[in-house]
ZANUKOL-834543 format. One record per residue: x, y, z of N, C-alpha, C in turn. Coordinates in steps of 0.2 Angstrom, whole numbers, plus 5000, padded with zeros to 4 digits. Each point is the difference from the previous one (the first is absolute). Layout:
% residues N
XYZXYZXYZ/...
% end
This chain:
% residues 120
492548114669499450015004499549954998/499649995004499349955000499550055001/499549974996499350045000499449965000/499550015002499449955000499550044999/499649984995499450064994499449945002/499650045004499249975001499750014994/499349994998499750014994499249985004/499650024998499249955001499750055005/500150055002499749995006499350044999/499450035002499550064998499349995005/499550024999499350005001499749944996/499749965005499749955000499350015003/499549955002499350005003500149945003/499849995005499949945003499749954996/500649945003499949944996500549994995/500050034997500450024994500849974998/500450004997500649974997500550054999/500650015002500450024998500849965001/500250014996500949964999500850054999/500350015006500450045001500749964997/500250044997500849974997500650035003/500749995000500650035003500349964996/500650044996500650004997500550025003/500649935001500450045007500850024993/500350054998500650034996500549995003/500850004997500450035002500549955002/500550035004500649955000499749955006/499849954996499749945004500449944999/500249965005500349925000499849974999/499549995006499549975002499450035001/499549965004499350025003499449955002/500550005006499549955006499350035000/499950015006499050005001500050064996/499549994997499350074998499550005004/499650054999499350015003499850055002/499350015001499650065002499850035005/500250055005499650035004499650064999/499749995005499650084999499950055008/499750044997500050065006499450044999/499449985006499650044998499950085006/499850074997500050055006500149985006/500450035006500150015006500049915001/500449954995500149945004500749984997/500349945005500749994996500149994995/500649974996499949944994499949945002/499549974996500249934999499949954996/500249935002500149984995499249964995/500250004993499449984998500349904997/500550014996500249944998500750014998/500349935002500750014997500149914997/500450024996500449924997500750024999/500149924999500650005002500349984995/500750004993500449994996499549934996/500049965006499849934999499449994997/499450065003499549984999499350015007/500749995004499349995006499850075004/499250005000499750055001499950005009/500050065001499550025005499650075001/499649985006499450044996499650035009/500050064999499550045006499349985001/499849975006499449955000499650054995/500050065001499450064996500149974993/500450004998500249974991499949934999/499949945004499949964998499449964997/499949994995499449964997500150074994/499950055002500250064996500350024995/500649985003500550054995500549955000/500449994991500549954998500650044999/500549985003500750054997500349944996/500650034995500249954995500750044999/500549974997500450054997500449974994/500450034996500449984996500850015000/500249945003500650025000500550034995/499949974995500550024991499850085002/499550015000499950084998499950065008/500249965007500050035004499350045003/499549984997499450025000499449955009/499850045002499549975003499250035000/499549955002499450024997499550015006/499650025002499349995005499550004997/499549945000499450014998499650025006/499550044997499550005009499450024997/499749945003499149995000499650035004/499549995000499450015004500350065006/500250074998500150055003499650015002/500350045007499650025006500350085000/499450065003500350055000500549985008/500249975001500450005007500949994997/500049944991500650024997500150074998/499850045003500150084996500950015003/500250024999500950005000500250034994/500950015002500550004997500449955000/500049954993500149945000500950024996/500449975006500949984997500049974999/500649984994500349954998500749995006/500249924999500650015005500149944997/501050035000500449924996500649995006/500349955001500550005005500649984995/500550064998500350004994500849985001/500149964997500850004999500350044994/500550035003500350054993500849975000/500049975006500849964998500049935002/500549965000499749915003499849995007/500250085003499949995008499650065002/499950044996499850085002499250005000/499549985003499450014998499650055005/499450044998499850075003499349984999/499750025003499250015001499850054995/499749994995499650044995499450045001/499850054998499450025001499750054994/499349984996499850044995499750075000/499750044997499850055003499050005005/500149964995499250015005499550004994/499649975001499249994994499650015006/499550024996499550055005499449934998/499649965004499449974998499550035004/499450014997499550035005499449964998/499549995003499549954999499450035003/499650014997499350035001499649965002/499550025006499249945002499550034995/
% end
């Protein structure tokens, strides 16, 4: 089994800094793309940032100048930083890995949810 453990998320104030973490566990191979989405009340998910194995990022216009995503691949970990919050980032921020569990077997990840809330 694969598991992905968000960490970081809480009450902030506009403006403010917070850094969410994912640790992805388990019978893992591999692990192509990571990244972030979120899901705020009565809207879909989507996407915040993702990278790729390589390094190369992409990023939701909303996140850009923003928020850095980073990760480690030795330790299967990926990072978000995010500046200059807006109460409009208020969401449930996922972690997401696109996982191989065998040399050909790879599944869509998903963490359980960190709560960020940002205050005006």
């Amino acid at each position: 089994q694969v598991q992905l453990v968000e960490s970081g998320g809480g009450l902030v104030q506009a403006g403010g800094s917070l850094t969410l973490s994912c640790a992805a566990s388990g019978s893992i191979f591999r692990i192509n793309d990571m990244g972030w989405y979120r899901q705020a009340p009565g809207k879909q998910r989507e996407l915040v940032a993702r990278i790729t194995k390589g390094g190369t990022t992409n990023y939701a216009d909303s996140a850009k100048g923003r928020c850095t995503i980073s990760r480690d691949n030795a330790k299967n970990t990926v990072t978000l930083q995010m500046n200059s919050l807006k109460p409009e980032d208020t969401a449930v921020y996922y972690c997401y890995g696109k996982i191989f569990t065998t040399l050909t077997l790879s599944t869509d990840f998903w963490g359980q949810g960190t709560q960020v809330t940002v205050s005006s």
